[in-house]
N, C-alpha and C positions, 0 to 999 in steps of 0.2 A: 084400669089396665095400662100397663106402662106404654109408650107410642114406640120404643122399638119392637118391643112385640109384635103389635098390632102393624108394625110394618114388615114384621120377618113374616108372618101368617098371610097377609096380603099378596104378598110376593109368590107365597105358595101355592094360594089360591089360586092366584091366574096363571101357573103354572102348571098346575094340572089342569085348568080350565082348556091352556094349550095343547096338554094330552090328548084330554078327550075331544077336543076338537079336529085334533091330528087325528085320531082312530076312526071319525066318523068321515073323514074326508079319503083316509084307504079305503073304507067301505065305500063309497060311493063310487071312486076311481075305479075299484076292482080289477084291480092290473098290478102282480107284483113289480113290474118294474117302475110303477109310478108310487106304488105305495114304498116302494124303498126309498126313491127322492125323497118322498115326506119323514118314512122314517130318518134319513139321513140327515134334512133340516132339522130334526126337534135333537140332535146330538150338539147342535149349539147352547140347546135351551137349558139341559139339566147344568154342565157346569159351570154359566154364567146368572142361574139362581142361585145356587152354593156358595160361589165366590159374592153377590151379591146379599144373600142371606146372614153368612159368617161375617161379612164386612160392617153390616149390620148392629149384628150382638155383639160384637167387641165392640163397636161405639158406644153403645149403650153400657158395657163390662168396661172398659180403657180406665173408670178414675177408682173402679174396688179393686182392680189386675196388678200388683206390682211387676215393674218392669222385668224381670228376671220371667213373672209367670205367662206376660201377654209375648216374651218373646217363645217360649215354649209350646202356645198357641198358633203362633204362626210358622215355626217348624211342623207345627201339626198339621195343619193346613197345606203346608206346603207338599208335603210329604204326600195327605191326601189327592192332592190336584196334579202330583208327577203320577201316581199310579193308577188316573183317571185317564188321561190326557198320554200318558207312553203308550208311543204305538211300536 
């Protein structure tokens, strides 16, 4: 298995591992207003796995990507993470 793989997978893993650990921790709080602090921390978590994920597999894609295509990737991305992140 290629090691950027197994390092984008990794990442996602403990990613959701941070989910479900976050859902089990509004259960226990049982207080909307505490369970929204929590869900309002895990709003860091998704798009700094993404931007970590994708920084990822283009390291691993950078030397089959010609330039012309690895920069259309990062408009992609970019585009992606403005319409995440516009509030």
């Amino acid at each position: 298995m290629d090691k950027y793989v197994s390092w984008m997978a990794g990442l996602r893993i403990l990613s959701g591992s941070v989910e479900i650990l976050a859902a089990l921790l509004m259960l226990r709080l049982g207080r909307v207003d505490r369970a929204l602090a929590v869900n309002s921390a895990l709003a860091l978590v998704g798009p700094t796995v993404l931007i970590l994920t994708t920084t990822i597999g283009l390291s691993g894609m950078a030397r089959e990507l010609s330039p012309g295509k690895l920069a259309w990737v990062f408009i992609g991305v970019a585009c992606l993470l403005f319409g995440i992140l516009k509030k």
